[in-house]
Backbone bond lengths (Angstrom), bond angles and torsions (degrees), N, CA, C in turn:
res aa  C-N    CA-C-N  psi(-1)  N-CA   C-N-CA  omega(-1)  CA-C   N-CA-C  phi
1 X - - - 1.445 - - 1.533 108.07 -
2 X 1.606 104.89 129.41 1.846 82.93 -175.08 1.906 84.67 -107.50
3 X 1.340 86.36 168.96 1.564 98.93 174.44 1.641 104.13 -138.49
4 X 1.638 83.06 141.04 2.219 88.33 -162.51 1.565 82.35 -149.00
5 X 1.208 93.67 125.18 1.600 117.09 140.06 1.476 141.14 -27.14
6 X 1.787 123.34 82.12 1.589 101.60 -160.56 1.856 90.17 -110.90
7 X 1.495 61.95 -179.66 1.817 74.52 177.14 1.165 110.69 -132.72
8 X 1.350 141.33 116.74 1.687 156.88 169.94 1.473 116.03 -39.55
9 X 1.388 125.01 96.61 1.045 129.16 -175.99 1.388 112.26 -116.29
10 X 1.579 133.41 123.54 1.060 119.55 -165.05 1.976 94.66 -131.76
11 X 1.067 105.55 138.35 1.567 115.31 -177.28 1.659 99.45 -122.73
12 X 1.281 126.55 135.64 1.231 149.55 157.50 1.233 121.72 -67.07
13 X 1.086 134.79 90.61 1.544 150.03 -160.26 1.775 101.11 -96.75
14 X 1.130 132.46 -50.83 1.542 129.60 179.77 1.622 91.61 -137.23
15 X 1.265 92.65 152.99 1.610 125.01 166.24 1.210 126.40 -127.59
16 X 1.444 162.92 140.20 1.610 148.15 163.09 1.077 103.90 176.10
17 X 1.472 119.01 144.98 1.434 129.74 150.40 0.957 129.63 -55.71
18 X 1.755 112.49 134.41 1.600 102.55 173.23 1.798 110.03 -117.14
19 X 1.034 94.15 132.15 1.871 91.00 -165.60 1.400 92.91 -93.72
20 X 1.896 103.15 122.35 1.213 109.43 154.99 1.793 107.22 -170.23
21 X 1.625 98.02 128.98 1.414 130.04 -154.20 1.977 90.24 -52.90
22 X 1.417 123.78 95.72 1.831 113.49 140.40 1.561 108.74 -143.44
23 X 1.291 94.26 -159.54 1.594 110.76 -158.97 0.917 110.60 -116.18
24 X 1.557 124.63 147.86 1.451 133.93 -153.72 1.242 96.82 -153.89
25 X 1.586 110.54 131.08 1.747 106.44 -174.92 1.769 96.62 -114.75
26 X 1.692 101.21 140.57 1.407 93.99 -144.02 2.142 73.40 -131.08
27 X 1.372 109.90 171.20 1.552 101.96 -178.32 1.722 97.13 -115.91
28 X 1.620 118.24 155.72 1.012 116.97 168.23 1.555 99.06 -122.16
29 X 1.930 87.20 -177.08 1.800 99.18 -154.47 1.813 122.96 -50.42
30 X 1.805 112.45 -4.95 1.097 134.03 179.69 1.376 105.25 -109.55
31 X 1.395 121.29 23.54 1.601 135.41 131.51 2.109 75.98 75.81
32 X 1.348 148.24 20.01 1.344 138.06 141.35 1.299 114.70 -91.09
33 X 2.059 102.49 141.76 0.957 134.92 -164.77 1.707 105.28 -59.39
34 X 1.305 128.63 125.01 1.665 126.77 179.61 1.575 102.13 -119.58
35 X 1.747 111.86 119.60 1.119 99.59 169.03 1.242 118.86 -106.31
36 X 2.040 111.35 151.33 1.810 131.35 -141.96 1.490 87.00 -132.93
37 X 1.734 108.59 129.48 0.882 99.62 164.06 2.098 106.50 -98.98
38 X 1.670 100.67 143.09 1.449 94.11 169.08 1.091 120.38 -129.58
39 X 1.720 111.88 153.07 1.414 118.58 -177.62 1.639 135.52 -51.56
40 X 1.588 95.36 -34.89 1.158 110.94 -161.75 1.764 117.29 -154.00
41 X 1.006 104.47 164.83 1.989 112.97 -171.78 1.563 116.23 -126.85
42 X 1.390 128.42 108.78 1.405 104.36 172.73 1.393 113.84 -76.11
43 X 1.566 106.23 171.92 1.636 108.31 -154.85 1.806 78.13 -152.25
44 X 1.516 98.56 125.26 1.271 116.31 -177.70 1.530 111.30 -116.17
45 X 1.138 134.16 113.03 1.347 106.02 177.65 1.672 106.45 -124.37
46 X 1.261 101.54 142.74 1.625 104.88 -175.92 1.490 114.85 -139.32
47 X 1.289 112.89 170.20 1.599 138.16 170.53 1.175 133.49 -83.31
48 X 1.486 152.05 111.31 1.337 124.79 -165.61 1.402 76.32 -118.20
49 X 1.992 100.49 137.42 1.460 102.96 176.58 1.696 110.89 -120.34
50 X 1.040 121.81 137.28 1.459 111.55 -160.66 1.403 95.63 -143.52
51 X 1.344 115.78 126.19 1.692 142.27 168.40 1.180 102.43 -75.59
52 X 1.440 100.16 167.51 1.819 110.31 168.31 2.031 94.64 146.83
53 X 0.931 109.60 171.92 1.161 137.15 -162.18 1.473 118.30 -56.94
54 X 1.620 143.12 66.51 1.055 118.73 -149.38 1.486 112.60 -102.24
55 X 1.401 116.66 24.94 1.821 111.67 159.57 1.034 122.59 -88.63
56 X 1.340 116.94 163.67 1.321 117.28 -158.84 1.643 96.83 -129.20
């Protein structure tokens, strides 16, 4: 079994909004819950690419 050291690399491949109408309970400065309605969600999607040793 080998054991190697990786390092977490993550790259962002798409980004975009997706618009769709819900509710989000958000806190105000008197630390109570306020519910928001919002239009839209960003949507991140990514890769985690990770090295390391691949013989066997």
């Amino acid at each position: 079994m080998h054991c190697v050291d990786t390092k977490a690399n993550y790259i962002e491949i798409l980004r975009f909004k997706h618009f769709y109408d819900h509710f989000v309970f958000t806190k105000d400065e008197h630390n109570f819950k306020k519910k928001e309605l919002k239009k839209y969600f960003d949507v991140s999607v990514v890769v985690n690419l990770e090295c390391g040793d691949t013989r066997k």
